[in-house]
C-alpha positions in Angstrom: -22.4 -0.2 -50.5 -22.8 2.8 -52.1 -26.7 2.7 -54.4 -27.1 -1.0 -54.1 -28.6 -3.4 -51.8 -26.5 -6.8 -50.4 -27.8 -8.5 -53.5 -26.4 -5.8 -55.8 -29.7 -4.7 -56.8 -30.3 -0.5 -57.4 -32.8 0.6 -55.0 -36.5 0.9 -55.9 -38.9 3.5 -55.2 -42.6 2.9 -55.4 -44.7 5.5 -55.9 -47.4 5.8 -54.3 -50.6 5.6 -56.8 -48.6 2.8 -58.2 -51.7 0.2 -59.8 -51.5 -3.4 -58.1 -52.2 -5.5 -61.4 -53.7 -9.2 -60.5 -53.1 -11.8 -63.6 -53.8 -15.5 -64.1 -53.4 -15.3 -68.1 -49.9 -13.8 -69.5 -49.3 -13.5 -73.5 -45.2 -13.9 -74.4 -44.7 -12.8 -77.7 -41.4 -11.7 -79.6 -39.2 -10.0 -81.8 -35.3 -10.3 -82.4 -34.9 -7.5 -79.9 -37.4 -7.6 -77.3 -40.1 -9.4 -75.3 -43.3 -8.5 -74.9 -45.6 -9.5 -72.0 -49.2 -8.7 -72.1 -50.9 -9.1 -68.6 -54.7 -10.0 -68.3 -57.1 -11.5 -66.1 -58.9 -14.6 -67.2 -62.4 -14.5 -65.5 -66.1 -15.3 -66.2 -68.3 -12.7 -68.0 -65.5 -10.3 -68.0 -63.4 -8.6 -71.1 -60.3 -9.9 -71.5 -58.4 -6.4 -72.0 -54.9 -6.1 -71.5 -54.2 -5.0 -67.9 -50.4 -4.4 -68.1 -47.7 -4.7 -70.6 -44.4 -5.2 -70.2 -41.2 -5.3 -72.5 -37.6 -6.4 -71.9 -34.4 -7.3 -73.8 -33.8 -11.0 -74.2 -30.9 -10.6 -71.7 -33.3 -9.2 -69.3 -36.2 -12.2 -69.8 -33.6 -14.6 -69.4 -32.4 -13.2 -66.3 -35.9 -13.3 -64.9 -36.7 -16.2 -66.2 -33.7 -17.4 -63.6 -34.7 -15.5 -60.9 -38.3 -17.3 -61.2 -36.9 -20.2 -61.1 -34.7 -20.2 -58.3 -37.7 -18.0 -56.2 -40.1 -20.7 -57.5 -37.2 -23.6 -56.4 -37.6 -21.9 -52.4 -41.1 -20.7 -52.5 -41.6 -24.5 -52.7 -39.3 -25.7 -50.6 -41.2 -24.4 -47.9 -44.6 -24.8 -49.0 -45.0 -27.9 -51.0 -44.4 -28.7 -54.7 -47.2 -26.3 -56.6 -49.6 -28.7 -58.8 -50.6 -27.8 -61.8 -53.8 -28.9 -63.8 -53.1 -32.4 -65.8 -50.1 -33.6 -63.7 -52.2 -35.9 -62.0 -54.8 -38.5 -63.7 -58.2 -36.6 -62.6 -58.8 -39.9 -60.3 -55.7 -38.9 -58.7 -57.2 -35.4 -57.8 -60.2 -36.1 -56.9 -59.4 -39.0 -54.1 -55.9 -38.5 -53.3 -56.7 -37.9 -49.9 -59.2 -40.8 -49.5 -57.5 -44.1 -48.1 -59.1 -47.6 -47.7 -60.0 -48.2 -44.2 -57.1 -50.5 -42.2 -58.3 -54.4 -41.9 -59.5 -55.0 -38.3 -57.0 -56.5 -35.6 -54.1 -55.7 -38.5 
């Protein structure tokens, strides 16, 4: 297999001063030829600059979009279906793990 892996990928190089970004907060916008992601970090008394952008052909968003999905799909096959905030009544959240006690002698 000549410049590609078993999954048909090119090989990637990291450099070495290569910046690890962290994000909880990503802006999608669009034109007709491109999409534009625009990386930040959401937290408490802290600027919300732009950490990291991002731009790919709608071909190459969709094809992420699909490997996501099927990463997503066995990331939580083996660890649990991921929650998210306001699938659950807050009720729900806050006592789900809180069960009556079981009747005596029952």
């Amino acid at each position: 297999m000549s410049d590609q892996n078993a999954r048909g990928l090119p090989p990637m190089e990291l450099p070495d001063d290569l910046a690890i970004v962290y994000s909880n907060v990503v802006r999608i916008s669009h034109s007709l030829a491109d999409f534009v992601f625009d990386f930040t970090q959401l937290l408490p008394g802290q600027d919300n600059k732009v950490a990291a952008r991002v731009v790919m052909s709608p071909q190459a968003t969709k094809l992420l979009l699909r490997a996501l999905a099927e990463n997503l799909a066995r990331y939580e096959a083996v660890n649990g279906v991921i929650q998210l905030p306001g699938d659950n009544a807050l009720a729900t959240d806050l006592f789900r793990n809180i069960h009556p006690p079981e009747k005596p002698g029952g």
